[in-house]
C-alpha beads as a LAMMPS data file, in Angstrom:
LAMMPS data file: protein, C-alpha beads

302 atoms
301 bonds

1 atom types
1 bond types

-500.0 500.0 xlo xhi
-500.0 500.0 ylo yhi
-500.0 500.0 zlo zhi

Masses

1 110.0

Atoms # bond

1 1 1 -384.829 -145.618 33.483
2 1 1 -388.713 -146.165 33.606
3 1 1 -388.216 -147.723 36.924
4 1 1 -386.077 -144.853 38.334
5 1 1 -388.172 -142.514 37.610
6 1 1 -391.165 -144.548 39.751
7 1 1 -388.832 -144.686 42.497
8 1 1 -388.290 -141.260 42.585
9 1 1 -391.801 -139.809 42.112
10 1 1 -392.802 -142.644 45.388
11 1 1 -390.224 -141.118 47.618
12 1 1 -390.829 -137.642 46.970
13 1 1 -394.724 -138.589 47.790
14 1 1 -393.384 -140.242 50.949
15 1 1 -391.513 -136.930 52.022
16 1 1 -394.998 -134.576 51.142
17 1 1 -397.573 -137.045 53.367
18 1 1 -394.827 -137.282 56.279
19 1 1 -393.860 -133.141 56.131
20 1 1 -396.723 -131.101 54.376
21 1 1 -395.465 -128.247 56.236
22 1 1 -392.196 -127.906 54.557
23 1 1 -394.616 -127.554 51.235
24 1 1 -396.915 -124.743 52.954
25 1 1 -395.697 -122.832 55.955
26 1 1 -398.262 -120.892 57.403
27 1 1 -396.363 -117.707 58.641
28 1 1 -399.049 -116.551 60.557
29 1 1 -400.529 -119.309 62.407
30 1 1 -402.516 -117.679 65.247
31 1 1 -405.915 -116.905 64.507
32 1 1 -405.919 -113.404 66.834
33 1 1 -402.594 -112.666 65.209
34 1 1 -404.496 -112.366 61.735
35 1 1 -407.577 -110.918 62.862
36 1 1 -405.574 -107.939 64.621
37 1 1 -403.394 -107.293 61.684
38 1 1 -406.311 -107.160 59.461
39 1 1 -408.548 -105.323 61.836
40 1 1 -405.487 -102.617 61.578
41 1 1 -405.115 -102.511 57.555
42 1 1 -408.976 -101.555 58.046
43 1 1 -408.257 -98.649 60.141
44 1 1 -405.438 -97.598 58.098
45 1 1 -407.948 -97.283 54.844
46 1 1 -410.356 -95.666 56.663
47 1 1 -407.917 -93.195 57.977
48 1 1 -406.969 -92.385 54.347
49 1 1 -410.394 -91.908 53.112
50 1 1 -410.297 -89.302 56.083
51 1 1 -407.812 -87.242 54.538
52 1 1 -405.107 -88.467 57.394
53 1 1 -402.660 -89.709 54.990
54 1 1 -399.583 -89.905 57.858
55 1 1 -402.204 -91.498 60.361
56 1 1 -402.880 -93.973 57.522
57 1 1 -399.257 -94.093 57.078
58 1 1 -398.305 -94.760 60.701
59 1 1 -401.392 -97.019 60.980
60 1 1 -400.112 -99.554 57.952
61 1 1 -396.619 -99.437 59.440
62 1 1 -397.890 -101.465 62.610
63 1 1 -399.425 -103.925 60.476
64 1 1 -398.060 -107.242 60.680
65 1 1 -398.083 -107.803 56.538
66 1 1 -397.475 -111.876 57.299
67 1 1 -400.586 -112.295 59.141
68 1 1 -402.843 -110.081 56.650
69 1 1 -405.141 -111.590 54.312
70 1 1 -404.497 -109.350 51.332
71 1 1 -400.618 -108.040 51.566
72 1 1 -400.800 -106.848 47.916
73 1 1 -403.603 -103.892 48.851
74 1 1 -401.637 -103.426 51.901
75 1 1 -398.741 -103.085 50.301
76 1 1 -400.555 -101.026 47.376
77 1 1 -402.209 -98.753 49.898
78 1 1 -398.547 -97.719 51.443
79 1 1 -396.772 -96.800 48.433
80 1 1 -400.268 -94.596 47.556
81 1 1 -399.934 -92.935 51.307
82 1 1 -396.404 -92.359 50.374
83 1 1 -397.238 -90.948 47.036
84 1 1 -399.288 -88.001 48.817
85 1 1 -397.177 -87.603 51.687
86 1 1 -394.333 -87.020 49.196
87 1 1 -396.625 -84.283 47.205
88 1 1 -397.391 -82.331 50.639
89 1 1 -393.617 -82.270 51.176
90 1 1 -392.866 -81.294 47.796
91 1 1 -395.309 -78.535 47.385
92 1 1 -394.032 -77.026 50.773
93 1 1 -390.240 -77.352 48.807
94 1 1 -389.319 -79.428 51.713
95 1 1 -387.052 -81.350 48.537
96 1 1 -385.519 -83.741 50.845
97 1 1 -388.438 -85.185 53.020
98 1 1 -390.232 -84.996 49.514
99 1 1 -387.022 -87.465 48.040
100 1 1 -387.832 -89.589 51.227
101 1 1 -391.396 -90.184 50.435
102 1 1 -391.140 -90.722 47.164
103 1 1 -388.637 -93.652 47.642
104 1 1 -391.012 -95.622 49.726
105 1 1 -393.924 -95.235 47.022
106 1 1 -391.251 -96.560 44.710
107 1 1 -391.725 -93.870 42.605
108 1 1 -388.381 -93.718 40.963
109 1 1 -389.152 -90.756 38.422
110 1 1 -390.299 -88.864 40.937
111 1 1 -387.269 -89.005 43.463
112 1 1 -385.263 -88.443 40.290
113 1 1 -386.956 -84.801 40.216
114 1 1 -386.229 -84.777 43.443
115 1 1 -382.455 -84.949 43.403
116 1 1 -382.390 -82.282 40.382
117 1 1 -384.544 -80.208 42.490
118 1 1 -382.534 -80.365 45.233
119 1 1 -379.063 -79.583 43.052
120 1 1 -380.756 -76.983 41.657
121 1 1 -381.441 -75.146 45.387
122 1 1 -377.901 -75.736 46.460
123 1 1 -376.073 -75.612 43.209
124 1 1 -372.343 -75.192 45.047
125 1 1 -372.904 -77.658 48.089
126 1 1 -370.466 -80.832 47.407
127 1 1 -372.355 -83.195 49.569
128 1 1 -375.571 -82.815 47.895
129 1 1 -374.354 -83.087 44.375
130 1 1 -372.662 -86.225 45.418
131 1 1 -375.759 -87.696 46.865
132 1 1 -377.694 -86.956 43.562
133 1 1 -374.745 -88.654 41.264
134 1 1 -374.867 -91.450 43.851
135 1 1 -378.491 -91.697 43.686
136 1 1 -378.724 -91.926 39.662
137 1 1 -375.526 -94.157 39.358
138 1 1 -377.575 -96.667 41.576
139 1 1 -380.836 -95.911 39.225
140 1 1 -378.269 -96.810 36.093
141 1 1 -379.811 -93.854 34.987
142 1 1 -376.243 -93.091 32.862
143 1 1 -377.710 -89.706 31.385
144 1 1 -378.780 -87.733 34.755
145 1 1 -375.158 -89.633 36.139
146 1 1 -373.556 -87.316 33.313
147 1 1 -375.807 -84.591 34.149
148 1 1 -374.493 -84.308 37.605
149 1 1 -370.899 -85.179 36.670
150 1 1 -371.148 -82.056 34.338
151 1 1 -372.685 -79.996 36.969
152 1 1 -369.898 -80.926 38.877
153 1 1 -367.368 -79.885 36.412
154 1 1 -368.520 -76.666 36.307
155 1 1 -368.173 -76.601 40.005
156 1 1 -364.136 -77.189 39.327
157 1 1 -363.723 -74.168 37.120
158 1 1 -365.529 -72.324 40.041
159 1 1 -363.438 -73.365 42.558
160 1 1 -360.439 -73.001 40.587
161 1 1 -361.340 -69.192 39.706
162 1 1 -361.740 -68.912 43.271
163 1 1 -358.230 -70.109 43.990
164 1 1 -356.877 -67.653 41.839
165 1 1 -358.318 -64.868 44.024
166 1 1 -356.846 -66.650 46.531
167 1 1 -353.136 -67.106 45.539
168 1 1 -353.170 -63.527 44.883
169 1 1 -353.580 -62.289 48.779
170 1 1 -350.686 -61.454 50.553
171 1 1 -350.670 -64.942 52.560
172 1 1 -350.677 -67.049 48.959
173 1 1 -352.678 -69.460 50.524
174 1 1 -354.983 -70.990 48.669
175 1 1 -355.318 -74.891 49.365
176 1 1 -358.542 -74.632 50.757
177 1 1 -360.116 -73.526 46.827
178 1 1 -357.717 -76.552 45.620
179 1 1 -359.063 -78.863 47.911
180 1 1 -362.435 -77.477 46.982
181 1 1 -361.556 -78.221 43.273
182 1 1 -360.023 -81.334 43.490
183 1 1 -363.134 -83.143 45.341
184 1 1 -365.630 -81.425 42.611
185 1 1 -363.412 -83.248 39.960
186 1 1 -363.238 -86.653 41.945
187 1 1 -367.154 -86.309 41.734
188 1 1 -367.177 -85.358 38.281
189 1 1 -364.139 -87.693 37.112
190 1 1 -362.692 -85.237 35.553
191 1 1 -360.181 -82.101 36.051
192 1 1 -357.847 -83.676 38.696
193 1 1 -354.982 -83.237 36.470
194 1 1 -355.585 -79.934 35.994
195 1 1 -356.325 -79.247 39.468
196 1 1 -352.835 -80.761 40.158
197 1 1 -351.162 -78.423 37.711
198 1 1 -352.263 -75.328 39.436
199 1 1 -350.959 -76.848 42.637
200 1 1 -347.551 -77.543 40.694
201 1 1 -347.765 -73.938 39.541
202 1 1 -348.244 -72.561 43.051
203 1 1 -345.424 -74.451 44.469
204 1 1 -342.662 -72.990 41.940
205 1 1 -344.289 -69.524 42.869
206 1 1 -343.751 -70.331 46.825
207 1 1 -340.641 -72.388 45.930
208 1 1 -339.065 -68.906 44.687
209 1 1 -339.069 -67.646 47.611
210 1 1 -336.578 -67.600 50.754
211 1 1 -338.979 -67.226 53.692
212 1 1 -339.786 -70.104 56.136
213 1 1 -343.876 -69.751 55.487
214 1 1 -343.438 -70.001 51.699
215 1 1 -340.984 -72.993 51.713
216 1 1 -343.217 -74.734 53.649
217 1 1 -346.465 -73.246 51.690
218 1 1 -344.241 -74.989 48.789
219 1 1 -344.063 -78.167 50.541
220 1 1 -348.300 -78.085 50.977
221 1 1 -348.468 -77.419 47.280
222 1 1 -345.970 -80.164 45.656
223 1 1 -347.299 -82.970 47.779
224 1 1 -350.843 -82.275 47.016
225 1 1 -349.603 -82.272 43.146
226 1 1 -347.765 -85.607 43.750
227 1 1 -344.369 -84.262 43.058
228 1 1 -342.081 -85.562 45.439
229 1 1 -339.002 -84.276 43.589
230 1 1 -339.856 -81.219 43.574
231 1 1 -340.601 -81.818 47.242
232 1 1 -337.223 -82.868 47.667
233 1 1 -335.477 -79.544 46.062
234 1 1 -337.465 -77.221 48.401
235 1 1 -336.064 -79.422 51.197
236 1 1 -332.282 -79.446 49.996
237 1 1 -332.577 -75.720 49.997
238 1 1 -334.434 -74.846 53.252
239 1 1 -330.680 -77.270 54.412
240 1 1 -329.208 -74.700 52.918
241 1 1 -330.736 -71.763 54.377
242 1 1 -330.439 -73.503 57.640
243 1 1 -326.625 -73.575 57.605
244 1 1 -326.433 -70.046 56.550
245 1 1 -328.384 -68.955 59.623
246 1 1 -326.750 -71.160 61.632
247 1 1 -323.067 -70.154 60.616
248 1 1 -324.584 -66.349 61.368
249 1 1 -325.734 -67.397 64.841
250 1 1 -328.941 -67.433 64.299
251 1 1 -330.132 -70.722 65.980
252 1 1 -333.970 -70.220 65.805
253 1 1 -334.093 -69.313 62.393
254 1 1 -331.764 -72.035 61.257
255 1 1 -333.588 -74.766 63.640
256 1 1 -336.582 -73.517 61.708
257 1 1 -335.216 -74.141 58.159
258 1 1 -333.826 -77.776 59.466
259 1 1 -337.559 -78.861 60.338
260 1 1 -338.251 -77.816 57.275
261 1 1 -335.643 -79.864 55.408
262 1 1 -337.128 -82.416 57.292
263 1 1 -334.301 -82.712 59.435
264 1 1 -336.061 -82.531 63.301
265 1 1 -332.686 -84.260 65.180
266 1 1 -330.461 -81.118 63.324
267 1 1 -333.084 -78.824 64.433
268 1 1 -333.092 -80.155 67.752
269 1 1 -329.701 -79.953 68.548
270 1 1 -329.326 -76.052 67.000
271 1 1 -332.079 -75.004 69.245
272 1 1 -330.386 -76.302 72.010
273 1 1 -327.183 -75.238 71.166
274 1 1 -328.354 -71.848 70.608
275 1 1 -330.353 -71.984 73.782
276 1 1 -326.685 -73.152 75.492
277 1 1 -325.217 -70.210 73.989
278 1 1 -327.889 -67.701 74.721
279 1 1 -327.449 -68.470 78.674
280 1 1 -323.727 -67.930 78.424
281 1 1 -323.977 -64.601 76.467
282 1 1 -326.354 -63.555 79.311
283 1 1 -324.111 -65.066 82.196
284 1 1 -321.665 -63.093 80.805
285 1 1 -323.574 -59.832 80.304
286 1 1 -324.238 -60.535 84.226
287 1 1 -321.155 -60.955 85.514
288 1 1 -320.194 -57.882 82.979
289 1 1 -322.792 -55.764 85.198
290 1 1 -321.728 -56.759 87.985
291 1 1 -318.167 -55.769 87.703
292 1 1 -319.225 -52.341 86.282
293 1 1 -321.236 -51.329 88.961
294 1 1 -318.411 -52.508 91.648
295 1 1 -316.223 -50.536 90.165
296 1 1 -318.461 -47.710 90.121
297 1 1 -319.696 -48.294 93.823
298 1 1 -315.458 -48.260 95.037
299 1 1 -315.316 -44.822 92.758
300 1 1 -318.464 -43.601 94.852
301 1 1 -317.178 -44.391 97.946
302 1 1 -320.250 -46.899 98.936

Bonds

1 1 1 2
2 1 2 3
3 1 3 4
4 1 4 5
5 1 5 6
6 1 6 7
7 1 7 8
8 1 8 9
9 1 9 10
10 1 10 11
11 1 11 12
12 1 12 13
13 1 13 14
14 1 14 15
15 1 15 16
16 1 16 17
17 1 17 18
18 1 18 19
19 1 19 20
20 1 20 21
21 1 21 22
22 1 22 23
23 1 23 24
24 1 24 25
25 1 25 26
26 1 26 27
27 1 27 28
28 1 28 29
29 1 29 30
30 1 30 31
31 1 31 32
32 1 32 33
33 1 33 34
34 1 34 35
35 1 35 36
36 1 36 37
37 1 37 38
38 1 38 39
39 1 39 40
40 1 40 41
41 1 41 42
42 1 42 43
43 1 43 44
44 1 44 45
45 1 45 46
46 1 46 47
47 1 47 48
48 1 48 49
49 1 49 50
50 1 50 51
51 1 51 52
52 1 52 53
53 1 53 54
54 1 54 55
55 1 55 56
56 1 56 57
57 1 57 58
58 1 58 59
59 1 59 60
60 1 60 61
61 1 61 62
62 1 62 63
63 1 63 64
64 1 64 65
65 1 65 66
66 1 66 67
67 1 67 68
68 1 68 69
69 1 69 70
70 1 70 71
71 1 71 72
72 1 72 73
73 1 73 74
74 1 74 75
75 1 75 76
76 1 76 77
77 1 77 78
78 1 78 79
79 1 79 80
80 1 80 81
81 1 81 82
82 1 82 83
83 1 83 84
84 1 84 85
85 1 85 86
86 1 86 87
87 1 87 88
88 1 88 89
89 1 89 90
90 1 90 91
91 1 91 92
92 1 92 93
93 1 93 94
94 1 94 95
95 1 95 96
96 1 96 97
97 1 97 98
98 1 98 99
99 1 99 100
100 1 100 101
101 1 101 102
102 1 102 103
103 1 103 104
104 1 104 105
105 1 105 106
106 1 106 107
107 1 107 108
108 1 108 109
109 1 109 110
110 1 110 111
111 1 111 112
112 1 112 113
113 1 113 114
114 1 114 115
115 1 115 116
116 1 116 117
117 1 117 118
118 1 118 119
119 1 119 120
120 1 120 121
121 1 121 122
122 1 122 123
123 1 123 124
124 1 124 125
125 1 125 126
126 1 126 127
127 1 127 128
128 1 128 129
129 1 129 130
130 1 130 131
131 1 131 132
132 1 132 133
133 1 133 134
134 1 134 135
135 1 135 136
136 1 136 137
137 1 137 138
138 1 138 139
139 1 139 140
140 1 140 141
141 1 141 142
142 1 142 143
143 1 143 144
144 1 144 145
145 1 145 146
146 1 146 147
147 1 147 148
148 1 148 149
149 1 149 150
150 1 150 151
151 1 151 152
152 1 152 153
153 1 153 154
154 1 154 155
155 1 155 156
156 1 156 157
157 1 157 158
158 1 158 159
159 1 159 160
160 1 160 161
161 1 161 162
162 1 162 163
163 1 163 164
164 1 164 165
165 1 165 166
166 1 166 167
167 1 167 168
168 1 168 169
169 1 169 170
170 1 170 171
171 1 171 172
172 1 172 173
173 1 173 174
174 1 174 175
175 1 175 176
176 1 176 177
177 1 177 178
178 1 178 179
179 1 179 180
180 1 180 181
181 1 181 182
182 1 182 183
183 1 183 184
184 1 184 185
185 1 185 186
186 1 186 187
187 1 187 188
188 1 188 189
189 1 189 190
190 1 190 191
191 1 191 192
192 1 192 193
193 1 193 194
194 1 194 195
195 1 195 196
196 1 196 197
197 1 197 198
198 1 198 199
199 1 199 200
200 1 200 201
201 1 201 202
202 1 202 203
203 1 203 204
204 1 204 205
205 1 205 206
206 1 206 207
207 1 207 208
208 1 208 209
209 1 209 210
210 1 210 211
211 1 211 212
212 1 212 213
213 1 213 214
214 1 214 215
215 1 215 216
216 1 216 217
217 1 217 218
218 1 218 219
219 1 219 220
220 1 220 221
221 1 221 222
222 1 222 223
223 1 223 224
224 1 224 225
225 1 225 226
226 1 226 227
227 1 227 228
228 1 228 229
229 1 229 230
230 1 230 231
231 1 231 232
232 1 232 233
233 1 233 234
234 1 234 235
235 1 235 236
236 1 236 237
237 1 237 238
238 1 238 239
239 1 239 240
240 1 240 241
241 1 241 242
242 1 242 243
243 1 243 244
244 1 244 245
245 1 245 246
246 1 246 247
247 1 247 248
248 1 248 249
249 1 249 250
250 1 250 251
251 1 251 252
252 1 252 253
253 1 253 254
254 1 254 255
255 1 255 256
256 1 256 257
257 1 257 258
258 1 258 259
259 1 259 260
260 1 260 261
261 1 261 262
262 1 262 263
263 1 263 264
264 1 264 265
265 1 265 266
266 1 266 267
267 1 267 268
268 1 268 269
269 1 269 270
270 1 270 271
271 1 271 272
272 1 272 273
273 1 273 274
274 1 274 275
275 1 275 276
276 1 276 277
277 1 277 278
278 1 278 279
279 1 279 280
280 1 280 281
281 1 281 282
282 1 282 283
283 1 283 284
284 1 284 285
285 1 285 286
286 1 286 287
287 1 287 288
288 1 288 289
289 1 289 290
290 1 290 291
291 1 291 292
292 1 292 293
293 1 293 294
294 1 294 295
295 1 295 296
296 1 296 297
297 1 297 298
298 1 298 299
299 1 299 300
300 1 300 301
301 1 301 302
């Protein structure tokens, strides 16, 4: 074992005299290379004590950190830059460049605030919400996560109140508030049941009806509540309705309850069967014309 061990400790001498650069890289091996990128951190502190925070800024961005001598006062010096640049922003409620800023100081507390303040400006807007829930998730900051997801709840019951308005204009259309609802409750992972009840509800409401537009308004409703067999019903009876019409000769409306049903070849064919019959009615009517106002001309004398 003793021997081993002095076998081992000789090679691994061997391989540090033969390659002392795989021990101690220099990453910066030009002399001008680390002059210049020090001769820039310089400029970029005297900028700051200046008062020229975002020339300082824009100055220690250029630096080339591998060739400096002292990267942690370089690095120190950008996340203070940031720090101010983000308090400028912030005092001028610019909220999002503020958020920005504040990331690169690594100030987490501080783009925290951010995000609330920024919910708090645009309470109803989905997209920023979403970023803030994102943002705190990736924090694992689990209590402003809830925070949001609550907020968001809230936002459901809105939207939902709002679809009630909705449902009760004459066009009973009011998917766009259920949409609405249904991506507040993905965001606040809860309520999408509920959201799908109402759409159930609306469906049986449109379903009632005989009227092309609310059949197919029932249609909208019962596949955005994932109920296929209720889906199924409305389409059984817009068949129905569509053989009605089309036993009373009335091809459009009957083509228009097939693609309903779902049933495009059926409606197809009774458009152009009704089409077919619509030129013989008026070939008829013509030649119906015609013979009227022969006979009238021979009564005339023309």
């Amino acid at each position: 074992m003793a021997q081993a061990r002095r076998v081992g400790c000789m090679v691994l001498f061997a391989l540090s005299a033969l390659a002392p650069g795989a021990w101690a890289d220099d990453l910066c091996p030009d002399k001008a290379d680390k002059n210049r990128a020090n001769e820039q951190f310089k400029q970029a502190e005297e900028l700051e004590r200046g008062g020229r925070a975002r020339d300082a800024y824009s100055a220690a961005e250029k630096v080339n950190s591998e060739c400096l001598a002292n990267y942690p006062a370089w690095d120190t010096l950008k996340k203070r830059l940031a720090k101010t640049l983000a308090g400028e922003e912030e005092k001028k409620s610019r909220f999002p460049e503020a958020f920005d800023w504040y990331e690169r100081a690594h100030s987490i507390a501080d783009a925290g605030r951010m995000q609330r303040k920024l919910v708090e400006a645009k309470p109803d807007d989905l997209n920023t919400v979403a970023n803030a829930i994102e943002y705190f998730a990736r924090q694992q900051d689990s209590a402003q996560e809830q925070a949001m997801r609550a907020h968001a709840l809230k936002n459901v019951e809105k939207a939902l109140a709002a679809e009630d308005r909705q449902f009760a204009s004459a066009t009973k259309d009011s998917m766009p508030s259920l949409d609405l609802a249904m991506n507040w409750a993905r965001q606040a992972k809860a309520g999408e049941g509920r959201v799908r009840e109402r759409a159930e509800k609306r469906g049986d409401s449109a379903a009632m009806e005989d009227g092309r537009s609310f059949l197919e308004k029932a249609l909208t409703y019962y596949r955005f509540a994932e109920k296929p067999d209720k889906e199924k019903k409305v389409r059984d009876k817009a068949r129905t309705l569509a053989e009605r019409a089309a036993s009373k000769g009335e091809g459009a409306r009957a083509a228009g309850y097939y693609n309903i049903a779902g049933d495009s070849e059926k409606a197809s064919a009774t458009i152009t069967q009704h089409e077919a019959q619509a030129q013989q009615a008026e070939e008829a009517r013509k030649k119906s014309f015609k013979k009227d106002q022969d006979k009238l001309e021979k009564e005339l004398g023309f």
